[in-house]
N, C-alpha and C positions, 0 to 999 in steps of 0.2 A: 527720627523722620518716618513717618508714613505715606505709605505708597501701596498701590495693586498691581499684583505681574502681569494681573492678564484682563486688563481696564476693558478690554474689549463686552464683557458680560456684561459689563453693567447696562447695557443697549437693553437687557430683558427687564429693567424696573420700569419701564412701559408699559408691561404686564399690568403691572397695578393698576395705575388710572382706568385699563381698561375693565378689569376684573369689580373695580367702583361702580362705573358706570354701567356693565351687566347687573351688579347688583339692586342698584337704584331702580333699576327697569323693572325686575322679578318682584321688589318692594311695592312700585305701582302697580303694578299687576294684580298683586296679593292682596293690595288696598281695596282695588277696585272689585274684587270676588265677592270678597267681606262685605261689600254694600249692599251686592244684589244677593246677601244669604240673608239678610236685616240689618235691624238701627244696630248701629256700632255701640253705641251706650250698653243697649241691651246684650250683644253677645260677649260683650266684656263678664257680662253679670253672668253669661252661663258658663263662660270658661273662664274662672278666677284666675287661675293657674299659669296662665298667661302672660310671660314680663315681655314689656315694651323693650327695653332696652338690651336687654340679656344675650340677644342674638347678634344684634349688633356691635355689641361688647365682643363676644366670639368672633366675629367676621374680620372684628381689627385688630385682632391679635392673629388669627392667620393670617391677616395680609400684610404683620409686620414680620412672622416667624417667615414667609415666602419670600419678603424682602431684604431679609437678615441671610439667605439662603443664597439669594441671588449675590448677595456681597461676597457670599462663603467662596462663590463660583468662580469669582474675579479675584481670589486668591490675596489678600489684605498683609501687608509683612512690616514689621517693625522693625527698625536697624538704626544703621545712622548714629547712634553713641557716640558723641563726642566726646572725644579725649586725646587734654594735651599731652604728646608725649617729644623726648627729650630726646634727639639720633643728633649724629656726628655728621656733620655736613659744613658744605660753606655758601656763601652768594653770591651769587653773578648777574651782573646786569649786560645783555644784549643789547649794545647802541647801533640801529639799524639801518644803514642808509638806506631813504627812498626818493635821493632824487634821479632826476629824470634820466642819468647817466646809466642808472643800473637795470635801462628798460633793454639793452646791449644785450646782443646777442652772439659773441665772442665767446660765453660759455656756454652749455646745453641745461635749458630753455634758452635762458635769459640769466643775467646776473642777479636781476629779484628773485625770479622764481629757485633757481640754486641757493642762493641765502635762507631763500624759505624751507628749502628743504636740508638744508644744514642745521638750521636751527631747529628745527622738528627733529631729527637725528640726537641733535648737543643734548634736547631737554629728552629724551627716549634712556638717554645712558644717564640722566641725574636720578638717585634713589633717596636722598634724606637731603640732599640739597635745595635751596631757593632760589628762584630766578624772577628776575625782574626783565621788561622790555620799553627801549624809548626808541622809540621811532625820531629821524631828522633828517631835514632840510637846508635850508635856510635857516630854519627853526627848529628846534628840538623840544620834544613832548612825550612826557610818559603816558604809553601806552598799555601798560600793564604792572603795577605797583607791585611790589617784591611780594613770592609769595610760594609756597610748597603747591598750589595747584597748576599741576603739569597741563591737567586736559583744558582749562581755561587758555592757557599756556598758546599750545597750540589752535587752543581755535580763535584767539587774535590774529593769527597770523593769517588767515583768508583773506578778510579784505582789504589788507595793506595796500595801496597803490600808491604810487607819485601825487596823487590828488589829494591825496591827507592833508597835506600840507601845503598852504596856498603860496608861501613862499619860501621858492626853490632855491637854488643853487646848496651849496656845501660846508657846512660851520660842522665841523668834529668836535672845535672846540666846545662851543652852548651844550654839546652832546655829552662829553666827557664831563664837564660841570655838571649838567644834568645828574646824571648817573651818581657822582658823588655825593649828592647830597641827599640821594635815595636809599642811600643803603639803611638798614636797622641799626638800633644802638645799638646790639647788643656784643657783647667786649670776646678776645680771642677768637671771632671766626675768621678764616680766610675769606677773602674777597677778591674779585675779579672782577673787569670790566671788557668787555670781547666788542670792541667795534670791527663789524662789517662793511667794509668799503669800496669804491674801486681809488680813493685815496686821491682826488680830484679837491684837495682842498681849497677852497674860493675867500676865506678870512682867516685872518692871523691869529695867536694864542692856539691852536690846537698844542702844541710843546709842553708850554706852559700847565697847560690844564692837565694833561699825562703827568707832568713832573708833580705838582703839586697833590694831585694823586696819588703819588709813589708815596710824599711822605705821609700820606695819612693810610700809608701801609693796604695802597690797594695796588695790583696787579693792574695792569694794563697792556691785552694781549689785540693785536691790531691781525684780522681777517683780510690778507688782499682779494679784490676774488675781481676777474679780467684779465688781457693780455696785456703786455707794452706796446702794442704796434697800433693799437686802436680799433676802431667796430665805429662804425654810425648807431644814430639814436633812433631806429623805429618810431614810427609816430601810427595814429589808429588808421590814418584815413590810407597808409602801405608807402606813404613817400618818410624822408627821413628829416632831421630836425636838423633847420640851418642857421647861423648865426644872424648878425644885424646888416651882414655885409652880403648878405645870402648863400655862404657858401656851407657845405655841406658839414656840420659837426660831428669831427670823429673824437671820441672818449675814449682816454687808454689810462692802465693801469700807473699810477704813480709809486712805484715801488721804494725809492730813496726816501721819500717824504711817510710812506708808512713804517720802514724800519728805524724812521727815527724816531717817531712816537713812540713806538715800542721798545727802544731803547731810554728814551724819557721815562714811560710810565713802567720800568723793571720788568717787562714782561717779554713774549716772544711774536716774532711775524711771522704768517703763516699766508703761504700763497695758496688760493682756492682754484682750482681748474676743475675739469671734468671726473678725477676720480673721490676715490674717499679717504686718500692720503691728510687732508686736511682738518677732517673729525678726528683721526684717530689718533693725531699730532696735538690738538685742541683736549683732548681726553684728559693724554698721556701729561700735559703740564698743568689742566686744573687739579688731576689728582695728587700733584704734589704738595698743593696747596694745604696750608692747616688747617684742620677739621674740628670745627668747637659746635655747643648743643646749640643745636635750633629746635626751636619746639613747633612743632608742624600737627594738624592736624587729622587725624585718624579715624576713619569710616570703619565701622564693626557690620559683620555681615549680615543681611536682612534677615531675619526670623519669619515663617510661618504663624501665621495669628488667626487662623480658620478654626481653630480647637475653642478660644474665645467666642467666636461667633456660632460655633455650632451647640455651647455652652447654654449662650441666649437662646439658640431657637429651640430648643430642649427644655426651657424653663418656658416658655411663652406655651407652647405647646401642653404642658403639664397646668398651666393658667386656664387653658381655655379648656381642659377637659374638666377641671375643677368646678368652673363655672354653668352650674344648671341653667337648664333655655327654659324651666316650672319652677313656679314659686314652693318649692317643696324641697324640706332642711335633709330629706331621710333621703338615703337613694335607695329606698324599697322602691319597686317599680318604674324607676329612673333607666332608659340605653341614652347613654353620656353622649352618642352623635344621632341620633334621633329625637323625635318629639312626642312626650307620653303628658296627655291629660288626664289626671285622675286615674291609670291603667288602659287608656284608650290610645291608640297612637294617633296624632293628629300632624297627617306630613303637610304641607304646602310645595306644589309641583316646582314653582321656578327657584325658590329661599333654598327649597333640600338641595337644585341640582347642583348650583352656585356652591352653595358649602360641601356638596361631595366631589364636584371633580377639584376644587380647593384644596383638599385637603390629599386629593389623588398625587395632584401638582406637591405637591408640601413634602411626600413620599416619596416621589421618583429623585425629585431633584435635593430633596437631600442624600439618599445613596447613592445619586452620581455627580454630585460635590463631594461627598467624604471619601469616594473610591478615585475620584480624581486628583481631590488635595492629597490625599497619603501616597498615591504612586507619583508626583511631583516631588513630594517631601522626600523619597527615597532615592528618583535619580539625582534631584537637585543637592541631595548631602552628598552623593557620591561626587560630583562635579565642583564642590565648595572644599571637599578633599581635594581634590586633582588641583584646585586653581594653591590651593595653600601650598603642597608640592612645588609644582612649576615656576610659584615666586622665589620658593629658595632654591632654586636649579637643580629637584631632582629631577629630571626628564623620565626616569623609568616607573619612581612611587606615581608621578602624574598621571601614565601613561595606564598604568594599573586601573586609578579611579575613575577614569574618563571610561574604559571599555565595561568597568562592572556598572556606571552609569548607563552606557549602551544595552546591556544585557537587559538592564530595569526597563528600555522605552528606547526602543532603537530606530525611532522617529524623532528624538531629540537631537536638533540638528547643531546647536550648543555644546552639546557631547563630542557632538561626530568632528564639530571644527576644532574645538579643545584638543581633541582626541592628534588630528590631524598637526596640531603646533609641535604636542610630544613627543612626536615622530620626525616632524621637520627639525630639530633642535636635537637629536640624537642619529640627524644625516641620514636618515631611512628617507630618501625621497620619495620612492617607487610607492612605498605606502601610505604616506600622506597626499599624495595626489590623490588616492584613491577615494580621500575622509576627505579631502575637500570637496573632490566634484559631486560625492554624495550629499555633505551639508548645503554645494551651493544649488542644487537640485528641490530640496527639502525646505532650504527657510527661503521664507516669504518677506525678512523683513528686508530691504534694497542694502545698509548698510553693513549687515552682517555677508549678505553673500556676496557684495563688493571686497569684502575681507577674500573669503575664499579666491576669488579669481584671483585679486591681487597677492595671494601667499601663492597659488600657480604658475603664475608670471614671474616670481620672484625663483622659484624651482627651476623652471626652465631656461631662466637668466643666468643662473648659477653653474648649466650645465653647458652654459655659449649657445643655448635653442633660441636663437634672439625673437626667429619667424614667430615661434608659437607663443612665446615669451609676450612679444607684441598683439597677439589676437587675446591674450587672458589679460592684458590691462585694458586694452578695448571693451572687454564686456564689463568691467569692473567701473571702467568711465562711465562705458552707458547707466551704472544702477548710481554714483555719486559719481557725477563730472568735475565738482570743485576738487576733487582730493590730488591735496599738489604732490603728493608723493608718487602717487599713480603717475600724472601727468609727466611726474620729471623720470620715473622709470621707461616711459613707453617713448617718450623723444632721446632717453639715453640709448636704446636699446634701437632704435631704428639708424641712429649715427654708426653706434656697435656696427649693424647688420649690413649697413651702406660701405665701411668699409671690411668687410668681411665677404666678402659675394662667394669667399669660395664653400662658402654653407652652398648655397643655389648651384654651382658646380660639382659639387658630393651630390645634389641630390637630380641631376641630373646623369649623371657617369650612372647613378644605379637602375635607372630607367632604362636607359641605353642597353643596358645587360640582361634586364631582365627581358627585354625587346626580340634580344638575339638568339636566347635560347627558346624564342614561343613555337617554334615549328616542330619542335619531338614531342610528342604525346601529348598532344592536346589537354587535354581533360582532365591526365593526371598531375601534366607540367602545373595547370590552374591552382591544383591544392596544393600540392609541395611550393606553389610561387609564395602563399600563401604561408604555409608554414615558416620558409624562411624568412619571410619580412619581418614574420613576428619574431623568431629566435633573433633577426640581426636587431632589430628593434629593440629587446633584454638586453641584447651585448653591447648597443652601444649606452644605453641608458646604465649599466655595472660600470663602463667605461671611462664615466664622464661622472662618477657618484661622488668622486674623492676630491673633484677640481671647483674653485672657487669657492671656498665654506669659509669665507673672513667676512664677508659681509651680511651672513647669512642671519644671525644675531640679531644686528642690530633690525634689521629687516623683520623679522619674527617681532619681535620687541615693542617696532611701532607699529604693527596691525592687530598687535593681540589684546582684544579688546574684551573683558570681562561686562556684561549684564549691570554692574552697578558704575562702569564708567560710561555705560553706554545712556543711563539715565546723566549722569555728571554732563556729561556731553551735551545733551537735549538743554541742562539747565541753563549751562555756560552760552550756548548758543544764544536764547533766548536775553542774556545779559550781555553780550558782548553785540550783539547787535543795538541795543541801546547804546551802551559805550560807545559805539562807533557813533551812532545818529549825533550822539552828543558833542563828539571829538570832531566831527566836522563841521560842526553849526560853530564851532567854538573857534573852528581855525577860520572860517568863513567870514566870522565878524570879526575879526581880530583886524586890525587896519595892518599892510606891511610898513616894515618897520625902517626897514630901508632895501631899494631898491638895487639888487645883485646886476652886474653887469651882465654876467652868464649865471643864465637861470638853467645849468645843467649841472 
């Protein structure tokens, strides 16, 4: 696959057309001199020497070596090697409910948005594994055909709503069918089926289709996620969803009816509430499952291909010097970028200026593409170390290649957030904070320094700083507002903080104190007030460095986003938004099939 790092350049192949149409001009010009020096016939005769075309030959090969230069600039890289290869994994399909039940607000967000962000989490911890996703209602519909692409993966999951699917209510079963007949042929892997519910089953046969399941040797592990006591249904216009009788629908978790699926289909129930007990329970039994080859497909890292291209403009350039502007075989009395008649020099004022600052253009911007691509080529190897590291959990060799990256270009703000993961992932908080607010400072692009705030928020979450915790997912929303990870951090953290007031109580007792001592020494109280904040500030931040580091991981894991997932990302987008367009035109014409008493 070919791609440019830095597409952005290419804006200067505009240059050309213009550098044409200069030359057209200097052409007419030079025409028109020539008429009023005499007959054109005739000064042909006195200057033999003369080639029509020769010059223009030259001008289009400098306007291809300046356009080959421009390409140099935008940094051209070839990667993408595909190759199957053979890892120990197994498949899983996620049966996802989205009807209307799970719009409930009994867990923090909502029951959709918690599902969503559990399964973002499931597929964050799969590494040689395959995951498949079907969305159901009423109806059940794959929505993501089995597959080793993770980033695809998650970005189905944006815009799942209730509305997917035109006919609501609750069939596990169609769902659990569904899923079995997705999986791949291929013989000894483990399989798994993880339906997410609040287990409000509305048609018969869910049992059935778990059992039947079982014997064809697949797991069926049943996700409760809601309370028993019930939650009404939010609806958009802020009133809540009432039955036929109009009374107020409340939806509660059916626990007896989920663990017995799960006892049908050999697998285990797991209840979802508010913490992350329920991932790490979900983890702990697919990895026991058997692990046979799947062959998944594998991206090699983008290559530098400007040595190519500066190859061409080296040869083009050695073309046009070769290329005499006089009909004359000898270069006796030939200057190769001048015009010599017969030993006389014959310039033309607008042709020379055109082809000298062209050729000035041709010089600059080739030594400031070849001193640009080689200092790129040098932090980027360093940083393609550091990520090969950090895959296989050295946090310290990463840690290494990221800072001698920084040393190369310590404006690469790639570096500095790289930099900042390897530090976060071997508990040095105090110093990753640091590589973040400088990378989110530094890069321009919104997603990457949505990353930063959000690995911020995630530090100060880990240390119970819920306040602060909550203004770095704020700023991380402002730059991507869809990202439901964010979203489900910063309403976990504000519930956190609501019941926890005695943060806002510490942090007023300290006010009060410094209050009290302001009457001794004015002036010097101010700096030592000062000094101590900041010591108690270190101590409490050493204090709180050891506590919370279990979810820290997986957290790191799904914001740490590499340069060629963040293209995978762009392309997935781009695809999964058709899918989508598709998926609902499809559920749109579908007639229902039969009409659910509750359509919740």
């Amino acid at each position: 696959m070919f791609r440019f790092e830095d597409p952005i350049f290419l804006w200067l192949l505009w240059v050309l057309p213009v550098l044409v149409l200069v030359r057209f001009i200097g052409w007419r010009r030079r025409k028109a001199k020539l008429k009023k020096l005499g007959d054109p016939e005739l000064l042909k005769q006195l200057v033999p020497g003369i080639s029509k075309y020769r010059p223009t030959t030259k001008f289009c090969l400098l306007l291809a070596a300046l356009g080959l230069l421009i390409v140099m600039l935008a940094r051209p890289q070839m990667g993408s090697k595909i190759s199957h290869d053979k890892r120990q994994g197994i498949e899983t399909i996620i049966c996802f409910d989205i009807s209307n039940s799970m719009l409930a607000e009994d867990v923090v967000p909502s029951r959709l948005d918690k599902s969503k962000m559990l399964i973002e989490n499931l597929v964050d911890n799969f590494t040689n594994d395959k995951i498949g996703l079907i969305v159901f209602a009423g109806d059940a519909f794959v929505q993501l055909p089995i597959t080793s692409d993770y980033v695809s993966a998650k970005m189905f999951l944006q815009n799942i709503t209730p509305d997917l699917i035109q006919t609501q209510g609750t069939n596990i079963g169609a769902a659990i069918d569904l899923a079995t007949k997705s999986f791949t042929q291929q013989s000894n892997v483990g399989r798994a089926i993880v339906v997410i519910t609040d287990g409000e089953n509305h048609e018969p046969g869910a049992a059935e289709a778990a059992a039947a399941a079982k014997k064809k040797g697949i797991n069926v592990f049943i996700l409760g996620i809601g309370n028993t006591l019930g939650a009404p249904i939010p609806m958009g216009d802020g009133s809540y969803m009432k039955d036929h009788s109009g009374n107020t629908v409340m939806t509660a978790l059916n626990e007896n009816m989920c663990k017995e699926l799960a006892q049908a289909g050999s697998g285990q129930y797991i209840h979802v509430d508010n913490t992350s007990d329920a991932e790490k329970l979900l983890n702990d039994d697919l990895a026991k499952l058997q692990k046979g080859d799947t062959t998944s497909v594998i991206y090699s890292e983008y290559d530098e291909q400007f040595q190519a291209v500066g190859i061409l403009v080296i040869l083009l350039l050695i073309l046009e010097i070769c290329i005499l502007e006089v009909k004359n075989p000898f270069l006796r009395n030939v200057k190769f970028f001048g015009k010599r008649l017969g030993g006389a020099r014959a310039s033309i004022k607008n042709g020379g200026i055109v082809d000298g600052a062209l050729k000035s253009i041709l010089l600059a911007v080739f030594l400031f593409g070849a001193m640009g691509s080689m200092q790129a080529q040098n932090d980027r190897a360093f940083i393609r170390q550091g990520n090969k590291a950090y895959r296989t959990q050295k946090w310290a060799q990463a840690e290494t290649q990221y800072r001698k990256a920084i040393s190369k270009n310590n404006q690469n703000s790639q570096a500095i957030y790289n930099l900042g993961c390897a530090l976060m992932m071997q508990q040095k908080d105090s110093l990753a904070m640091l590589q973040y607010q400088q990378a989110a400072q530094l890069e321009k692009n919104k997603m990457r320094r949505a990353q930063s705030y959000h690995n911020m928020g995630v530090i100060m979450q880990n240390h119970q700083q819920y306040a602060q915790a909550i203004e770095y997912y704020k700023m991380a929303l402002r730059c991507t507002p869809q990202d439901n990870a964010t979203r489900y951090n910063l309403a976990l953290c504000k519930k956190l903080l609501k019941n926890n007031p005695q943060q806002n109580q510490n942090k007023n007792d300290k006010n009060n104190k410094d209050k009290n001592n302001k009457d001794k020494n004015k002036q010097n109280q101010d700096k030592n007030k000062n000094k101590d904040k900041g010591k108690q500030n270190k101590d409490k931040d050493k204090q709180n460095q050891d506590k919370n580091k279990q979810n820290q991981q997986n957290k790191q894991n799904q914001n740490q986003m590499s340069k060629e997932n963040a293209e995978q990302l762009l392309n997935a987008a781009i695809q999964q938004e058709k899918a989508t367009k598709q998926k609902m035109q499809k559920a749109m014409s579908q007639p229902k099939r039969r009409s659910y008493e509750k359509n919740w």
